[in-house]
PyMOL CGO cylinders between C-alpha atoms (Angstrom):
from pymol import cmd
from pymol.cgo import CYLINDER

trace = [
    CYLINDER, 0.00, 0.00, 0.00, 1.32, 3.60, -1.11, 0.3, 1, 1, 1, 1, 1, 1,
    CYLINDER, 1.32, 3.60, -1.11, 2.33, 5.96, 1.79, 0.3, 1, 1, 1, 1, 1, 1,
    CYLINDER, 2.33, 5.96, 1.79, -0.33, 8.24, 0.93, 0.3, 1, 1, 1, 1, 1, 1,
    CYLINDER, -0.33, 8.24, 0.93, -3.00, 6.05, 0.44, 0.3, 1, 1, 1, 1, 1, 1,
    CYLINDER, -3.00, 6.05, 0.44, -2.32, 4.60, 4.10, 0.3, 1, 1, 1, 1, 1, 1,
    CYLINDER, -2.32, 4.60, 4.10, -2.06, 8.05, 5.48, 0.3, 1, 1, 1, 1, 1, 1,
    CYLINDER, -2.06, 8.05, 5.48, -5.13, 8.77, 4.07, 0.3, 1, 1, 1, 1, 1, 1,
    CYLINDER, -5.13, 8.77, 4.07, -7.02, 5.79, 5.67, 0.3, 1, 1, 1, 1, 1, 1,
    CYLINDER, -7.02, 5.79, 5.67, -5.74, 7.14, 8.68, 0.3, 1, 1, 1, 1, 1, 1,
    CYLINDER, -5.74, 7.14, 8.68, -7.29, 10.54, 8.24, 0.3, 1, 1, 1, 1, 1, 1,
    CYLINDER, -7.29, 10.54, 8.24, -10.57, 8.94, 7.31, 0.3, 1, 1, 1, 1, 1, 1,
    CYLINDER, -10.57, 8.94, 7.31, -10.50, 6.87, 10.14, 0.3, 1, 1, 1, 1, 1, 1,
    CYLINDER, -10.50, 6.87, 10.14, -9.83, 9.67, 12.36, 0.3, 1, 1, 1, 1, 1, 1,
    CYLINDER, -9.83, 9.67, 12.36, -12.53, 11.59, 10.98, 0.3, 1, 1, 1, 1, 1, 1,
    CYLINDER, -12.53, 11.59, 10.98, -15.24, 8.69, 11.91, 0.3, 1, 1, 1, 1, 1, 1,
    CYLINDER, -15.24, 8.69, 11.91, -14.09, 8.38, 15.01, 0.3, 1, 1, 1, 1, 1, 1,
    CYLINDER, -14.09, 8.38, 15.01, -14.81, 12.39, 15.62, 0.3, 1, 1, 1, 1, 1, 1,
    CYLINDER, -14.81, 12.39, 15.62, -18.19, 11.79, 14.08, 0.3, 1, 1, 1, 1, 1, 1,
    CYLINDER, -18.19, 11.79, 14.08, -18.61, 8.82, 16.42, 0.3, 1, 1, 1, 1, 1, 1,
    CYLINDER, -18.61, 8.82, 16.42, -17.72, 10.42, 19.51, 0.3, 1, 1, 1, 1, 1, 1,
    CYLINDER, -17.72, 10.42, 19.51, -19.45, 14.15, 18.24, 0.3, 1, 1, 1, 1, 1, 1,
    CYLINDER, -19.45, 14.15, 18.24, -22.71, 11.92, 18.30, 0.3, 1, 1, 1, 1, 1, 1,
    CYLINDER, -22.71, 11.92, 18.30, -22.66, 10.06, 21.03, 0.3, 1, 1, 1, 1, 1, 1,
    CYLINDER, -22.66, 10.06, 21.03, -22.35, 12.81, 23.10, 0.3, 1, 1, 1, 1, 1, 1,
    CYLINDER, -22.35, 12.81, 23.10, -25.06, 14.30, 21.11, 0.3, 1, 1, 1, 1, 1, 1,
    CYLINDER, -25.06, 14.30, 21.11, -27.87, 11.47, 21.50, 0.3, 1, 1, 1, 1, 1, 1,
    CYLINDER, -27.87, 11.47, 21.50, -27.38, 11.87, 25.11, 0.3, 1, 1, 1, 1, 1, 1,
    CYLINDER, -27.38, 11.87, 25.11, -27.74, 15.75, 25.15, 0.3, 1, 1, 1, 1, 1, 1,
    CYLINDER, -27.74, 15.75, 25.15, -30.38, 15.77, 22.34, 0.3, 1, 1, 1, 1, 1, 1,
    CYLINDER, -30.38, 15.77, 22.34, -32.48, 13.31, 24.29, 0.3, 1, 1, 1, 1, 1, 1,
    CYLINDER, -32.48, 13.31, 24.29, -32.64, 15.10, 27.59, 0.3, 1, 1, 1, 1, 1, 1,
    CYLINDER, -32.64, 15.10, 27.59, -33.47, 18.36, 25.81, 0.3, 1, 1, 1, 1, 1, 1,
    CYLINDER, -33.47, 18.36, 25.81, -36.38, 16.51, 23.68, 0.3, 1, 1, 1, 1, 1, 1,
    CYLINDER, -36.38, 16.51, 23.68, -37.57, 15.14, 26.64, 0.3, 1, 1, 1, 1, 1, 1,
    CYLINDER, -37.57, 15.14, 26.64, -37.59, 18.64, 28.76, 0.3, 1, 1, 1, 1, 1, 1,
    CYLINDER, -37.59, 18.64, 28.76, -39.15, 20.58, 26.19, 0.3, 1, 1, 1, 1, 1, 1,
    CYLINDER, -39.15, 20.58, 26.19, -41.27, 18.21, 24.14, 0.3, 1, 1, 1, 1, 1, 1,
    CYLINDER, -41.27, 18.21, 24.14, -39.25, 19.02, 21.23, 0.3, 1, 1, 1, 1, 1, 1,
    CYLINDER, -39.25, 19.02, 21.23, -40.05, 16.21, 17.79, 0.3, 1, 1, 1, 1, 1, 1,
    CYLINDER, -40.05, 16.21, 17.79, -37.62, 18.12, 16.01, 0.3, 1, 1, 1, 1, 1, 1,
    CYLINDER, -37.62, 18.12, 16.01, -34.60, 17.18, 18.76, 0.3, 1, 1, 1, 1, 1, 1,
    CYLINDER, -34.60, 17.18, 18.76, -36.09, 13.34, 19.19, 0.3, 1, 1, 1, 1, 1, 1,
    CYLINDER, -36.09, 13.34, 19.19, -35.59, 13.53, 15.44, 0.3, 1, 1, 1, 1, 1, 1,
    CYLINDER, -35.59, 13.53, 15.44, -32.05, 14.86, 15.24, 0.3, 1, 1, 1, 1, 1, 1,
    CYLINDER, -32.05, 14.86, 15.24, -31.15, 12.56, 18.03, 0.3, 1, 1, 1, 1, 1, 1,
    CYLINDER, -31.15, 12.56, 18.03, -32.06, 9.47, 16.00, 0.3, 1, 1, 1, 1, 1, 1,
    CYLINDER, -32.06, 9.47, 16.00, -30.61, 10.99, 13.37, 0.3, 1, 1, 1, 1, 1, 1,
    CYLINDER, -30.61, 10.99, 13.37, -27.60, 11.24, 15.53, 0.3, 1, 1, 1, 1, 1, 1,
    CYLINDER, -27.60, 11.24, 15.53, -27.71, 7.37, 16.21, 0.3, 1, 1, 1, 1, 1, 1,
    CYLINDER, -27.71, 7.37, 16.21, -27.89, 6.51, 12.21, 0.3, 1, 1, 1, 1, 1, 1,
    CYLINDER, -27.89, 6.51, 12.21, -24.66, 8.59, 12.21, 0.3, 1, 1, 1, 1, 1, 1,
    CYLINDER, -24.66, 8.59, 12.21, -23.45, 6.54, 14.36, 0.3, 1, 1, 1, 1, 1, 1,
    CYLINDER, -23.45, 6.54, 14.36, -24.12, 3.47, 12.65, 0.3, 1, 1, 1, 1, 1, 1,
    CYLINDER, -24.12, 3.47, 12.65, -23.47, 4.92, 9.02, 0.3, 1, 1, 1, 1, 1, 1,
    CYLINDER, -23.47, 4.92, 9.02, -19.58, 5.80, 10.76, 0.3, 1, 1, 1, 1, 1, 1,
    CYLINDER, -19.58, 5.80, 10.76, -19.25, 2.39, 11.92, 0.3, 1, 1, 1, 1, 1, 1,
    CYLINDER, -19.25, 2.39, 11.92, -20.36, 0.96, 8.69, 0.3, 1, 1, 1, 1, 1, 1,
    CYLINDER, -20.36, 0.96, 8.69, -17.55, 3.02, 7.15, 0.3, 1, 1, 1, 1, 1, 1,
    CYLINDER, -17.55, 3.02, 7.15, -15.09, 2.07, 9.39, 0.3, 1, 1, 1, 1, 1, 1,
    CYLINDER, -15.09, 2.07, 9.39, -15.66, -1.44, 9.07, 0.3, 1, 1, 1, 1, 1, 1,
    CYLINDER, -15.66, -1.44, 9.07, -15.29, -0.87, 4.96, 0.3, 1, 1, 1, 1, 1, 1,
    CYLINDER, -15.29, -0.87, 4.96, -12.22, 1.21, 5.23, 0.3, 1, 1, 1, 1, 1, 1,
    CYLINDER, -12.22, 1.21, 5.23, -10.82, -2.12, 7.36, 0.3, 1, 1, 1, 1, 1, 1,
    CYLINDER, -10.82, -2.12, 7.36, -11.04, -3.96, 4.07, 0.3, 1, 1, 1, 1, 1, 1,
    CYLINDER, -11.04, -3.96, 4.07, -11.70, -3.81, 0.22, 0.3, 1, 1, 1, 1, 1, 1,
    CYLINDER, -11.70, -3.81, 0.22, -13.91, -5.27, -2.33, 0.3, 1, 1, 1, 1, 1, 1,
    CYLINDER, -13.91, -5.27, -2.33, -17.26, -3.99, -4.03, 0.3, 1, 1, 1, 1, 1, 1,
    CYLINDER, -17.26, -3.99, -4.03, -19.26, -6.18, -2.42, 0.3, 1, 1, 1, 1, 1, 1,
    CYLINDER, -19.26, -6.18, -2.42, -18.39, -4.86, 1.28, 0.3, 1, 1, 1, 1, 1, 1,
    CYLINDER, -18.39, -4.86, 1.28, -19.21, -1.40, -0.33, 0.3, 1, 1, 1, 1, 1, 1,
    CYLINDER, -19.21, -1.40, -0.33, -21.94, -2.20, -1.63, 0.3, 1, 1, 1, 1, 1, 1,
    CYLINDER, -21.94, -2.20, -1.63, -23.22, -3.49, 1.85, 0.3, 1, 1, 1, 1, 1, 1,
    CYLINDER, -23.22, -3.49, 1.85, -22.00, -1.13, 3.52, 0.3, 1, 1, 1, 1, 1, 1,
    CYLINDER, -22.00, -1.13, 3.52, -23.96, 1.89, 1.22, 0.3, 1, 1, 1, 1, 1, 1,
    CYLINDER, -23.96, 1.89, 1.22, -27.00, -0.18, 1.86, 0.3, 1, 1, 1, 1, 1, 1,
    CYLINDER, -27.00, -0.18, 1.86, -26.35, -0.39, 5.25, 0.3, 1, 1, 1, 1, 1, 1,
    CYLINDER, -26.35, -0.39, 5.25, -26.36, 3.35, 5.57, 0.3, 1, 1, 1, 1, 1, 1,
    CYLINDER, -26.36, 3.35, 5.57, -29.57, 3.72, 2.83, 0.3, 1, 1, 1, 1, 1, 1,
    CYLINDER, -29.57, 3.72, 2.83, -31.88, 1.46, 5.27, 0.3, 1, 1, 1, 1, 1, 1,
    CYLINDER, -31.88, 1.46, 5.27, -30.89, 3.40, 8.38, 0.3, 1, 1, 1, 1, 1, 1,
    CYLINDER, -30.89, 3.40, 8.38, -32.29, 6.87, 6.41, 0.3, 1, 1, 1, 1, 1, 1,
    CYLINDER, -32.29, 6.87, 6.41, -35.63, 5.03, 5.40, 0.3, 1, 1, 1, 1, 1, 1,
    CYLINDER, -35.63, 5.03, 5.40, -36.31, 3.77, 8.86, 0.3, 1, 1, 1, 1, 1, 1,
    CYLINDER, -36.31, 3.77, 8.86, -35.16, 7.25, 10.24, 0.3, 1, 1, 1, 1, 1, 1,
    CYLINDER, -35.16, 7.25, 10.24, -37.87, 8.95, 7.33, 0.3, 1, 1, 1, 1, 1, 1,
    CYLINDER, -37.87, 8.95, 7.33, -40.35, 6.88, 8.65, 0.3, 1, 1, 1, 1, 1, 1,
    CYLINDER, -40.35, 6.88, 8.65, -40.30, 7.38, 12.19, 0.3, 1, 1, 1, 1, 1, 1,
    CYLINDER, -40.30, 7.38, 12.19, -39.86, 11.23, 11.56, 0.3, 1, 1, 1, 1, 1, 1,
    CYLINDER, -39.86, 11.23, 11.56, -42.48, 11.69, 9.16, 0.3, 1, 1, 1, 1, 1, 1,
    CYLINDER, -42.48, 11.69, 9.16, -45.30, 9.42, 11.43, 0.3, 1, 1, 1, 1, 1, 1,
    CYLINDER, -45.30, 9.42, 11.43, -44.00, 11.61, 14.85, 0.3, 1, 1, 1, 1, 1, 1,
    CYLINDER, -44.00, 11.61, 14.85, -44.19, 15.36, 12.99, 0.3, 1, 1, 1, 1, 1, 1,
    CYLINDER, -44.19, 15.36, 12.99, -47.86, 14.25, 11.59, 0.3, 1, 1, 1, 1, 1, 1,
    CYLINDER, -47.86, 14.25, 11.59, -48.91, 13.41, 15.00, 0.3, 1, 1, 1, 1, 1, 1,
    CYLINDER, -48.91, 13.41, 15.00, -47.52, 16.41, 16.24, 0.3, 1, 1, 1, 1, 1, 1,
    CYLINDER, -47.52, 16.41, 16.24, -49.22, 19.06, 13.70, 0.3, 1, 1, 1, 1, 1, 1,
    CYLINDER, -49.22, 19.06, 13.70, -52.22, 16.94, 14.56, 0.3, 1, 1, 1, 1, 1, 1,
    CYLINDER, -52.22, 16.94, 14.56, -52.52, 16.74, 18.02, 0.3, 1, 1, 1, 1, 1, 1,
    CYLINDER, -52.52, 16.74, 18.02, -51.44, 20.40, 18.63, 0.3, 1, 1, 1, 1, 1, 1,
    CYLINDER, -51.44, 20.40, 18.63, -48.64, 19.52, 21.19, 0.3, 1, 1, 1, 1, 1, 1,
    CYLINDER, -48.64, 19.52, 21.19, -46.86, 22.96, 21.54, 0.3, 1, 1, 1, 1, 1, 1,
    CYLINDER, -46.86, 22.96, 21.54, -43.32, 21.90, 22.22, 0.3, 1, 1, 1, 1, 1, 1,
    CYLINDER, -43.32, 21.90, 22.22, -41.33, 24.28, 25.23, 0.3, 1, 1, 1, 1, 1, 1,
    CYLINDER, -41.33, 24.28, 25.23, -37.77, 26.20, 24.94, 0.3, 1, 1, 1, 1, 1, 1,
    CYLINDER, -37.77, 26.20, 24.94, -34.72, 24.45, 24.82, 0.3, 1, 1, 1, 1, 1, 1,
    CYLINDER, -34.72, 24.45, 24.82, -31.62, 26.85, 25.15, 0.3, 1, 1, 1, 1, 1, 1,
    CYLINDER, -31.62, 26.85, 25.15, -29.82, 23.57, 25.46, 0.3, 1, 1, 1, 1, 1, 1,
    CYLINDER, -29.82, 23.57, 25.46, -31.03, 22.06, 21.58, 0.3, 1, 1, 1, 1, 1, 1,
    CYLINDER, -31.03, 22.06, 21.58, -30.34, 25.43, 20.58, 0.3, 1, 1, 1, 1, 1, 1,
    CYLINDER, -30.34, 25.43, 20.58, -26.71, 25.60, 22.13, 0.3, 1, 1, 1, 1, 1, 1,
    CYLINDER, -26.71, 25.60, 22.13, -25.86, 21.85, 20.98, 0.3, 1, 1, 1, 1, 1, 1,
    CYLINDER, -25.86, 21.85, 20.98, -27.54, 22.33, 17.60, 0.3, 1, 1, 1, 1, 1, 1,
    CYLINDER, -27.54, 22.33, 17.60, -25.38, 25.44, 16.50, 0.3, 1, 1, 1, 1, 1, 1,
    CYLINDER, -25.38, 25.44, 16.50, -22.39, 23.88, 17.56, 0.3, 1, 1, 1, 1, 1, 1,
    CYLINDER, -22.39, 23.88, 17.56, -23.34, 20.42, 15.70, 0.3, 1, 1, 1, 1, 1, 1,
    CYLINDER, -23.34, 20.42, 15.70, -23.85, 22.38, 12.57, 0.3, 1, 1, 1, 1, 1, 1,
    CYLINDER, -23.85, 22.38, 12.57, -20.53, 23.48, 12.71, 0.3, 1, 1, 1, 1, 1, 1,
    CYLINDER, -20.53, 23.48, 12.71, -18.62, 20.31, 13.71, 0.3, 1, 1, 1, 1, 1, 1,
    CYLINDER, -18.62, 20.31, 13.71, -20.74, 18.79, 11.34, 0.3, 1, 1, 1, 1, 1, 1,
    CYLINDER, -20.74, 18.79, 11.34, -19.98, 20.74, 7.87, 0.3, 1, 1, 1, 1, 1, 1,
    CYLINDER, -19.98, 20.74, 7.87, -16.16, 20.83, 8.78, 0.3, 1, 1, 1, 1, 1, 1,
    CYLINDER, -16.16, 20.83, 8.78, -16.35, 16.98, 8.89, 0.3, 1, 1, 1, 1, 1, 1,
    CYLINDER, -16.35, 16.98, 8.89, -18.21, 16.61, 5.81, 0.3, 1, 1, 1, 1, 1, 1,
    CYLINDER, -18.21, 16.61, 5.81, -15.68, 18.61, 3.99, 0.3, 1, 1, 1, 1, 1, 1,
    CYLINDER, -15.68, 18.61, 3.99, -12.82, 16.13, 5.67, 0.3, 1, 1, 1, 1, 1, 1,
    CYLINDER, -12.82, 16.13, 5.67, -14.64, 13.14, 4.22, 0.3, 1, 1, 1, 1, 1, 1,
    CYLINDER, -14.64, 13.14, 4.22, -15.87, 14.21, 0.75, 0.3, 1, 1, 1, 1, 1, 1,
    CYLINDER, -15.87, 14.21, 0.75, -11.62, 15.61, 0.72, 0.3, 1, 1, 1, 1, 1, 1,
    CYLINDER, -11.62, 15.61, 0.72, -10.63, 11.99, 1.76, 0.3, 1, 1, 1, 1, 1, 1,
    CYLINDER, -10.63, 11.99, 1.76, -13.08, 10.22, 0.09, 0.3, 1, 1, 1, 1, 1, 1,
    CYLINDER, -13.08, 10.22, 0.09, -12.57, 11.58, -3.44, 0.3, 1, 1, 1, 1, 1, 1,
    CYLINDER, -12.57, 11.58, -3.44, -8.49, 11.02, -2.76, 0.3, 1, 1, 1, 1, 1, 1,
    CYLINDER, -8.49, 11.02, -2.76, -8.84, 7.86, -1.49, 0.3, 1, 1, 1, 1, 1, 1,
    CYLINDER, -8.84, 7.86, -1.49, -11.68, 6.80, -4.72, 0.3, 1, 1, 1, 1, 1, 1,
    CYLINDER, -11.68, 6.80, -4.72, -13.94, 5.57, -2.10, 0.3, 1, 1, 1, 1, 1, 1,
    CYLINDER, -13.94, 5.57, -2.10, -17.52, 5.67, -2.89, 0.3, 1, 1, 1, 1, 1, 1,
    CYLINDER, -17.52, 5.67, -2.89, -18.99, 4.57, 1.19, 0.3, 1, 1, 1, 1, 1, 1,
    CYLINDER, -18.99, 4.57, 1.19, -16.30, 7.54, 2.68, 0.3, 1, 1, 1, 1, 1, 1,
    CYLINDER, -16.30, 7.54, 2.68, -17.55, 10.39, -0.50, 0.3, 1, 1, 1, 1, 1, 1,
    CYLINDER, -17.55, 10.39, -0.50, -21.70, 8.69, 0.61, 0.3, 1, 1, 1, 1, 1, 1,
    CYLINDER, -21.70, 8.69, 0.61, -21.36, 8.85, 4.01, 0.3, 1, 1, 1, 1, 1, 1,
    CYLINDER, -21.36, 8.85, 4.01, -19.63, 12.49, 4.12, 0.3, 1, 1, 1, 1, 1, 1,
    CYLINDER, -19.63, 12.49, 4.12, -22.64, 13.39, 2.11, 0.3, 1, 1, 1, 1, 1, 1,
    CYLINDER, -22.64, 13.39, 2.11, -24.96, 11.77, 5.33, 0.3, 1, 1, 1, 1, 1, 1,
    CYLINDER, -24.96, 11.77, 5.33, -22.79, 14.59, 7.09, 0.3, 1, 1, 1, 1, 1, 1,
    CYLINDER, -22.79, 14.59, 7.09, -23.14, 16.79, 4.54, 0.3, 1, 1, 1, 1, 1, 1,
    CYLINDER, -23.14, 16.79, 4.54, -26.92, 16.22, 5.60, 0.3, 1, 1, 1, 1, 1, 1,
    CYLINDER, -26.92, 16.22, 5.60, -26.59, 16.09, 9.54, 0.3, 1, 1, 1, 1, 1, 1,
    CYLINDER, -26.59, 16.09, 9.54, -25.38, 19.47, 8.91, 0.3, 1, 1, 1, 1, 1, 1,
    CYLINDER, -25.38, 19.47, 8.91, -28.07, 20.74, 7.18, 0.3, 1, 1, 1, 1, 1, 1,
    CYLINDER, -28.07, 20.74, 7.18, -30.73, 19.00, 9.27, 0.3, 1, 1, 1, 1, 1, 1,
    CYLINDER, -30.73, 19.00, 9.27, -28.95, 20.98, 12.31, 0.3, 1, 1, 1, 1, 1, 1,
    CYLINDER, -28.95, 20.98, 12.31, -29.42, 24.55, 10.62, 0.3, 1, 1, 1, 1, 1, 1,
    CYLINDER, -29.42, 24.55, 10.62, -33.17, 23.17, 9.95, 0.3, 1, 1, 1, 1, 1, 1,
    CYLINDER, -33.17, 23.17, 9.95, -33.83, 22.08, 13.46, 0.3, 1, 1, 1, 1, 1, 1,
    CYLINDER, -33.83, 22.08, 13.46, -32.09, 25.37, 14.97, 0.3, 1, 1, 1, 1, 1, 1,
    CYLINDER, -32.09, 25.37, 14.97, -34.52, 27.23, 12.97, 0.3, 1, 1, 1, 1, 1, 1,
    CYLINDER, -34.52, 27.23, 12.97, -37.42, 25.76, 14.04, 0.3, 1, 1, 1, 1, 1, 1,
    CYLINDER, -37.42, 25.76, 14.04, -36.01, 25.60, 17.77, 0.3, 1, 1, 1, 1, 1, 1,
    CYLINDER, -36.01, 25.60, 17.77, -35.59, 29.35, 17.50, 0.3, 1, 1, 1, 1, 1, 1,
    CYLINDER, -35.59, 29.35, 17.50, -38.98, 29.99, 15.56, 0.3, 1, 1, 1, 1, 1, 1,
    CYLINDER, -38.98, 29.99, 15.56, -40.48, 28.53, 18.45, 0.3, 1, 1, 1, 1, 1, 1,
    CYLINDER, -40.48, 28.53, 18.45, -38.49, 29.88, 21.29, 0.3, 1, 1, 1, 1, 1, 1,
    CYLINDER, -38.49, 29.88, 21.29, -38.48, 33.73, 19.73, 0.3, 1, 1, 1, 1, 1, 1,
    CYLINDER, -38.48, 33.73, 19.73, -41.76, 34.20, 17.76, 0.3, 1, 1, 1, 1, 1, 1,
    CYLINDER, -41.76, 34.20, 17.76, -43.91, 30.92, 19.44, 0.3, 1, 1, 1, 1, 1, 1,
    CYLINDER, -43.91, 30.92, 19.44, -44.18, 29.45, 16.38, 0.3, 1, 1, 1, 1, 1, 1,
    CYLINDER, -44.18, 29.45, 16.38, -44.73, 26.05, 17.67, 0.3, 1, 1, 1, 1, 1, 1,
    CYLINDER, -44.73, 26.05, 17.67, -45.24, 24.41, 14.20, 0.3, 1, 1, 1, 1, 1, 1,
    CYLINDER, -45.24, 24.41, 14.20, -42.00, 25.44, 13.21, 0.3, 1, 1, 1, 1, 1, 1,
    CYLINDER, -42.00, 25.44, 13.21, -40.86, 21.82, 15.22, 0.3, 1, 1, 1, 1, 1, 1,
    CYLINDER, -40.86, 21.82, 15.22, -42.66, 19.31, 13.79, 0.3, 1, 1, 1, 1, 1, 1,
    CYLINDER, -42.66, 19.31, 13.79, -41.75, 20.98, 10.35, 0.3, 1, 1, 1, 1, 1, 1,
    CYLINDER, -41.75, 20.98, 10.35, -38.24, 20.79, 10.99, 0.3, 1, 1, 1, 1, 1, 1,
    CYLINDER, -38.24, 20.79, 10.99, -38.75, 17.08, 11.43, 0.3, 1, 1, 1, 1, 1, 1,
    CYLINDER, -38.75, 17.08, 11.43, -40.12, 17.01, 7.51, 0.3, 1, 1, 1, 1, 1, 1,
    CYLINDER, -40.12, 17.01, 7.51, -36.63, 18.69, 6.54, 0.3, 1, 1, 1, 1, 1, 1,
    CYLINDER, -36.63, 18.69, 6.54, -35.50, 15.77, 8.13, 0.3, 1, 1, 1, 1, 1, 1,
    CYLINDER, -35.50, 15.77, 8.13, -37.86, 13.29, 6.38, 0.3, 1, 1, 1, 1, 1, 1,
    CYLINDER, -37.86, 13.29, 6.38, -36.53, 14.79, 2.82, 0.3, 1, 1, 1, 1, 1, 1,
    CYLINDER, -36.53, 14.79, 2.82, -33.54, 14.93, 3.45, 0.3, 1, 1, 1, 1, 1, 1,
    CYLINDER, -33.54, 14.93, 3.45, -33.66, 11.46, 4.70, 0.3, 1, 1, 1, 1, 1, 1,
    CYLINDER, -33.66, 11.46, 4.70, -35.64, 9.86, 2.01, 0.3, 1, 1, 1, 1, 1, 1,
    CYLINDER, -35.64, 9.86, 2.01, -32.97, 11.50, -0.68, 0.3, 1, 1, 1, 1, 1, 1,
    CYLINDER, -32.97, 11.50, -0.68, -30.26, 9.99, 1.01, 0.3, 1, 1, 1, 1, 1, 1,
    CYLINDER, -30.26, 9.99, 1.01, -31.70, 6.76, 1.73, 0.3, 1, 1, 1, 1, 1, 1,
    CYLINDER, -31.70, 6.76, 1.73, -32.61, 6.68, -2.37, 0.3, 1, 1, 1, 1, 1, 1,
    CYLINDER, -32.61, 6.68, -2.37, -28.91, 7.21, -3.06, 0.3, 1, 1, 1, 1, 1, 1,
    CYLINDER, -28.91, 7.21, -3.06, -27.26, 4.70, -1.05, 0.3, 1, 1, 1, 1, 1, 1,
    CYLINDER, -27.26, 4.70, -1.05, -29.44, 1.97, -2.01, 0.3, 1, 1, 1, 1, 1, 1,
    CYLINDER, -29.44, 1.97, -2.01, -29.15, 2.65, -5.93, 0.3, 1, 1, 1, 1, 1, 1,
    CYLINDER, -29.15, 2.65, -5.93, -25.42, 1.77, -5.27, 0.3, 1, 1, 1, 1, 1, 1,
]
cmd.load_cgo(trace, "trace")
């Protein structure tokens, strides 16, 4: 194996493991704050949180070895975890908007949120870096389910501070249908692989 190529496994290792760590903290604090304020949009990005987890296992147990077959599983792996995540989302905002449930404040979700967007797009530019050096289709998909985590951040925060500064309450449960799209696009994409 080249240098380079072996220092670049490294680096996308490394980079998993910060996205492993980022999130575990994360379903912990994201859970707490759903819980205290009611909030479908932070038991959303939570879960999201633990198919991050499992998508950056699934890529470190591909960058362990080679083949398209493992990359293949691994992609459709991370595909299933977005369509079960859609699907839980989706049913939990509907019930929401239905039922009226007005979700509290959470300075916390706000706090953890902002600083998860961050972390989150500086990672995803690490992996799509690595993954288009390296030619490796699961690290270039799963910095895209980054990519997305980041995104889905800046949509929650928006709704968390919709809610907290102007009381729009709906703002919540439509944050969870950012997460529903974006979930269902990604989910399409790693299974077509």
């Amino acid at each position: 194996m080249p240098p380079r190529h072996a220092q670049l496994l490294r680096v996308g290792r490394r980079l998993e493991v910060v996205t492993l760590g980022w999130n575990a903290v994360g379903i912990v604090v994201l859970g707490l704050a759903a819980v205290r304020s009611r909030s479908v949009a932070l038991a959303a990005f939570g879960l999201d949180s633990l198919i991050e987890i499992g998508a950056s296992t699934v890529v470190l147990w591909e960058l362990s070895g080679t083949g398209a077959d493992r990359e293949r599983r691994a992609l459709h792996l991370i595909g299933a975890a977005f369509v079960l995540l859609a699907v839980y989302v989706g049913l939990q905002s509907t019930y929401v908007l239905i039922a009226g449930r007005h979700p509290g404040h959470s300075p916390v979700g706000i706090a953890w949120t902002a600083a998860t967007a961050v972390v989150m797009f500086t990672l995803a530019a690490g992996k799509a870096r690595v993954g288009a050096e390296l030619d490796n289709p699961v690290l270039r998909t799963e910095g895209r389910v980054t990519l997305v985590d980041a995104i889905l951040a800046t949509a929650v925060l928006t709704g968390l501070v919709l809610n907290a500064g102007a009381g729009w309450w709906w703002a919540d449960p439509l944050a969870g249908y950012v997460i529903v799209f974006y979930g269902v696009s990604e989910a399409r994409a790693a299974l077509r692989a």
